[in-house]
Structure formats: C-alpha cells, structure tokens
C-alpha positions in Angstrom: -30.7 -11.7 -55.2 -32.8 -11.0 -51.9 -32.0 -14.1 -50.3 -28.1 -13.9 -51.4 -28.2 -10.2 -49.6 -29.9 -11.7 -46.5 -27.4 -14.9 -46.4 -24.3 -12.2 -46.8 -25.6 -10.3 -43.9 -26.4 -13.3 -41.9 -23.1 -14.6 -42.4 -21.6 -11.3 -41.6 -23.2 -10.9 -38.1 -22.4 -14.1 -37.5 -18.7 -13.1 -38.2 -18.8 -10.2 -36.4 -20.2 -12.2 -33.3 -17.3 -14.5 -33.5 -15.0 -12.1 -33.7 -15.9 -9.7 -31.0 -15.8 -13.3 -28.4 -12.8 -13.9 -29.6 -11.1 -10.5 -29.3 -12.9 -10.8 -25.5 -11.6 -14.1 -25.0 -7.7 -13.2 -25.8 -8.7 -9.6 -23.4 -9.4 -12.6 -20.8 -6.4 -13.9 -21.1 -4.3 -10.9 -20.8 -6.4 -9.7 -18.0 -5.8 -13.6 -16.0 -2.2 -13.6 -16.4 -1.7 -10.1 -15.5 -3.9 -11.0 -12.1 -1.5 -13.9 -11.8 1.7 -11.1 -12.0 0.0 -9.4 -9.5 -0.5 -12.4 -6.7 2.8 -13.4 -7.0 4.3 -10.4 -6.7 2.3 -10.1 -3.8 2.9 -13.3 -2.1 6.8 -12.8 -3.0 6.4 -9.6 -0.8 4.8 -11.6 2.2 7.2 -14.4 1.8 10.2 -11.4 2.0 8.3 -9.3 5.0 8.0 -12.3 7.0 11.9 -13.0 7.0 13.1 -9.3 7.1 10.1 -7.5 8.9 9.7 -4.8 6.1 8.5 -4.7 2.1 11.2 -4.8 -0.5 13.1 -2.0 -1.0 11.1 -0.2 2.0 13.9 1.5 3.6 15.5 2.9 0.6 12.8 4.4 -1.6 9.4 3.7 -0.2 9.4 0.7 -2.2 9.7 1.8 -5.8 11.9 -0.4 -6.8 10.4 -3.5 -5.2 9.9 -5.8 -7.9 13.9 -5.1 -8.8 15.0 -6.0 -5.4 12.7 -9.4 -5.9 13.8 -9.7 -9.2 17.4 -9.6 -8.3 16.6 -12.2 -5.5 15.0 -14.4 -8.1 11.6 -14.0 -6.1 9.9 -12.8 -9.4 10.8 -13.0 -13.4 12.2 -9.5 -14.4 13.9 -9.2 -17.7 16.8 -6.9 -18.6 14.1 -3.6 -18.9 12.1 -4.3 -15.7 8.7 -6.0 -15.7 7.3 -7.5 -18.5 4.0 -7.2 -19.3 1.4 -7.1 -22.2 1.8 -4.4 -24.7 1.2 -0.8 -22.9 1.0 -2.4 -19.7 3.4 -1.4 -16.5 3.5 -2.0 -12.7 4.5 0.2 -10.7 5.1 -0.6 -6.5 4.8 2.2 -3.8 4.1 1.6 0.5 2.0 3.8 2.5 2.6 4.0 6.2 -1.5 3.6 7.2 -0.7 4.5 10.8 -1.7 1.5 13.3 -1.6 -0.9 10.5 2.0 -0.2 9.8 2.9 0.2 5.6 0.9 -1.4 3.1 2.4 -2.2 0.1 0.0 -1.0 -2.7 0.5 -2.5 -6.6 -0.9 -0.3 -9.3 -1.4 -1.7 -12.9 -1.4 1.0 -15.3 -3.5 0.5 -18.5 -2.9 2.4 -21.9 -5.7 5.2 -22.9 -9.3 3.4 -23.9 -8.6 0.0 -22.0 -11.4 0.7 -19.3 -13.3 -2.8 -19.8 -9.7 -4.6 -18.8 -9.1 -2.4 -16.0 -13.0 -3.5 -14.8 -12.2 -7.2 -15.3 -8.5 -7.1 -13.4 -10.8 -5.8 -10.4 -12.7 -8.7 -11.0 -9.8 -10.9 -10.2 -8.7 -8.8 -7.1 -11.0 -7.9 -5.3 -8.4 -5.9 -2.3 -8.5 -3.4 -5.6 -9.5 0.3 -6.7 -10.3 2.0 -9.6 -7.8 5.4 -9.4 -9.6 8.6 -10.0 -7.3 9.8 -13.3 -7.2 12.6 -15.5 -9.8 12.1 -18.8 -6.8 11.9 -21.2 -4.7 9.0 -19.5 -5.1 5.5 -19.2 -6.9 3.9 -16.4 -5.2 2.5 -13.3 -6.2 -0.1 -10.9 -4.2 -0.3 -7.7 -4.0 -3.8 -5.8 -3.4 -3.5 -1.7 -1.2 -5.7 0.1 -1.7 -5.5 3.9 1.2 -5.7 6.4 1.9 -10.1 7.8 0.3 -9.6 10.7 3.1 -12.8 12.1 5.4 -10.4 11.1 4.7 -7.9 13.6 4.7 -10.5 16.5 8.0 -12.5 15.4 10.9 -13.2 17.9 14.4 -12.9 17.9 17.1 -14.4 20.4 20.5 -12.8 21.0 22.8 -13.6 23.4 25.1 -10.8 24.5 28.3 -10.2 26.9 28.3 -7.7 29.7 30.5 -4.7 29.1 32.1 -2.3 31.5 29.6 -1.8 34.1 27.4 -4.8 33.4 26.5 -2.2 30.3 25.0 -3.8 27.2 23.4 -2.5 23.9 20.1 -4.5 22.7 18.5 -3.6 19.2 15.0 -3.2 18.8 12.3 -5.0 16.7 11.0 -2.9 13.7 7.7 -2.4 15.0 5.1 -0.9 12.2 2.1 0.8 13.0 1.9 3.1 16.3 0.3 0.3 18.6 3.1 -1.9 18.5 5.9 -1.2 20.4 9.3 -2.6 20.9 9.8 -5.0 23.9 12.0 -7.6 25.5 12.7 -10.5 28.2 16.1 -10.6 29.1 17.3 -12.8 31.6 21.5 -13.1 32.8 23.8 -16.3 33.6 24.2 -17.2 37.0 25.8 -13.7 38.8 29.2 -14.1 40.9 28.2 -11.9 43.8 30.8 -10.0 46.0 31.4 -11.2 49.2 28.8 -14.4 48.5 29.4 -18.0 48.1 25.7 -18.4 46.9 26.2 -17.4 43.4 23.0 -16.6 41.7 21.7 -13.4 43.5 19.1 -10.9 43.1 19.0 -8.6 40.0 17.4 -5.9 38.7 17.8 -4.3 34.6 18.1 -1.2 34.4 17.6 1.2 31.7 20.1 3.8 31.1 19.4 5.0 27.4 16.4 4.5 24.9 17.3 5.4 21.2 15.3 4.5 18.3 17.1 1.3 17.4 18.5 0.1 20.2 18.1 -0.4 24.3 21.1 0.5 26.3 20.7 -1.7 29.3 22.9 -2.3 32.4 22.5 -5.5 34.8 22.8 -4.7 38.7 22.9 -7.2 41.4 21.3 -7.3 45.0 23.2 -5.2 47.8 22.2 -6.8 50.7 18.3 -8.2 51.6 16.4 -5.4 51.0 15.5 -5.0 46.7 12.8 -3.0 46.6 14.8 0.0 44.7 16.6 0.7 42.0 19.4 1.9 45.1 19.3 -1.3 46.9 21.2 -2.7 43.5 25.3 -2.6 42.9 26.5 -2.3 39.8 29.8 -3.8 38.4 33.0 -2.7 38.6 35.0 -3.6 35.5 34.0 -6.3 32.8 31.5 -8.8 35.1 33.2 -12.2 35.0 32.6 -15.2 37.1 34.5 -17.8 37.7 37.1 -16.0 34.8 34.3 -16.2 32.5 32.6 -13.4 31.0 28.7 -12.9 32.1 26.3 -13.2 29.0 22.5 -12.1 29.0 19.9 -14.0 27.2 17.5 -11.6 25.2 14.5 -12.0 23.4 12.8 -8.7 21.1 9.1 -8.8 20.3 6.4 -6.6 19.2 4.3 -6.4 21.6 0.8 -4.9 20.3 -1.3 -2.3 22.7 
C-alpha cells in the first residue's frame, strides 16, 4: 500500500511538472506573437513616417487611432472591432512630442489583472520597453517606444513654382520635429529677362517678405545696375515676370536642416 501511495505521488508531481511547462510553454507563445504585433506595427509606422514625415494619425489625435489609419491602409491586420489580440489583451498607440527628438510614438500592451510574469517576458522580447507604474488593482502595462526615422527628418522635396505678381511666390515648409531642426531651402530661378539688357541671366537676390508656420513667402529681385551689395541695389518686377513670353519658374528644394 506504501509503495502504491509513493508511485501515486510520484506520478502526480510528475504531472504537475508537465503541466506547469506546458501552461509556460503556450504563455510563450502568446507572449512571441504579441512581440511580433508589436514590431510590425512598429515598423509599419517607420515605413509610413518615412513617406509622410509624421506617425499615423499624428495630426488628428495624437495618434490614438494609429493602428486604424494602418489598418485601413492595409499596413496591419485589423478586424471589424479593432486589434485582435489574445484574450484580455489590447493595444493602445499614443505620440509624445520629446522636445529635440521630435514625437515618439510609444505602443502600450495592456495585460488583464494577475498576468505580471507575461508582462516580464514581453519586456524580454523588447527591450526599447517599460514596465508602467499602475494602480494595485489593474492589470499590468508594458509600453514599447518607437523613436522618430531619423532619414525622415533630413528628406528632400523638389517643387517647381511660377513667379506671381511681383516676382512673389509662396514655398511650403518641411515638417520639421524636434526644436533643433529647422525649416530650410535652396531656391534657384530660370534664366532672368533683364530690363534694358541683352545679356539675359543677371544678378539676383531672394528676398523674404513673410514667414508663417507653413509656408515662405518669397519674392525674386534682379540686379539694378553693378553695384549688389544691398537688398536696395535689387529691382523687383513689375507685373507677372515673363521672358521671352514665357512665364519665369523657380526651382526649390525644402530640407531639415538640423542645428
């Protein structure tokens, strides 16, 4: 009868073993392809930033509804109810302006109440992570951070405008994040008709006349004579510049040009 008793509770530790690695084993799982949810919603975000210089849904609501906006893209899997995920499990997707580092787009997974030890293993498998301080009767949360493309921030843009009234033109600015990077440009026009010149081409000079948030208002002034060393040495336009009959165009590139 002993032995019997001793084989049952052999057996039954042995069980118990087995079932505990098992139960840790599927927690694995979970825990990977949640990880997995994270990155590529991650790496969707880069992929958009790069092309649009901002996070999904940045402008509209400080990106709370960034995995919709990718989701209606078909950047990442969302089902009819939003994200997905194992049982009691959510996401939730929020940017942070950080000051010279521009927004960072921060990820939080949010665990139901008691699941500490998967909360410790998703940090394992992102290590850019943190463990939120929460209240004692909710759930834990681990938040993943997702710095700005630093390419992004340095990308240029071509445009070719036509002079207006004046030798006036508008020119919009870069989104710049962060406070050390700040809009700039290289403009450079067509070859000028000058008044009373048979040479053509002549000396110029950009001037600016307005500086709004979004946009440079810019107006291109030729040489008066030899001397150029002013902004009152230059003539501006009278009437739509032409020459030749055709309209003047400038050439403009916008970067971000980092202090």
């Amino acid at each position: 009868m002993v032995e019997v008793l001793a084989s049952v509770a052999l057996i039954s530790i042995v069980a118990a073993y087995f079932v505990h690695i098992q139960i840790q084993q599927v927690q694995e799982r979970v825990v990977e392809a949640l990880a997995q949810d994270v990155l590529t919603l991650a790496n969707a975000s880069m992929t958009y930033f790069s092309q649009t210089n901002e996070w999904p849904d940045q402008e509209n609501g400080d990106c709370d509804d960034l995995i919709a906006t990718l989701g209606g893209l078909g950047a990442f899997p969302v089902a009819v109810g939003g994200y997905q995920g194992p049982d009691g499990i959510t996401l939730a997707t929020r940017c942070e302006d950080t000051g010279d580092l521009g927004r960072t787009l921060l990820i939080s997974v949010n665990f139901p109440f008691g699941a500490d030890d998967q909360a410790q293993m998703l940090m394992s498998y992102l290590p850019t992570s943190v463990n939120e301080d929460v209240d004692d009767d909710e759930g834990p949360v681990v938040t993943h951070y997702v710095a700005t493309p630093r390419r992004a921030s340095e990308r240029y843009r071509f445009y070719r405008i036509a002079l207006e009234e004046r030798g006036i033109f508008r020119l919009s600015k870069p989104d710049c994040p962060g406070r050390r990077n700040d809009p700039a440009h290289i403009l450079l026009p067509q070859a000028i008709c000058m008044p009373a010149s048979a040479q053509g081409l002549g000396g110029y000079f950009f001037d600016e006349i307005d500086d709004d948030d979004d946009y440079w208002e810019l107006q291109l002034l030729v040489a008066d004579g030899e001397e150029n060393n002013n902004v009152s040495d230059f003539m501006e336009f009278s009437g739509i510049p032409t020459c030749d009959g055709n309209r003047v165009y400038v050439g403009a590139i916008t970067y971000c040009e980092t202090r």
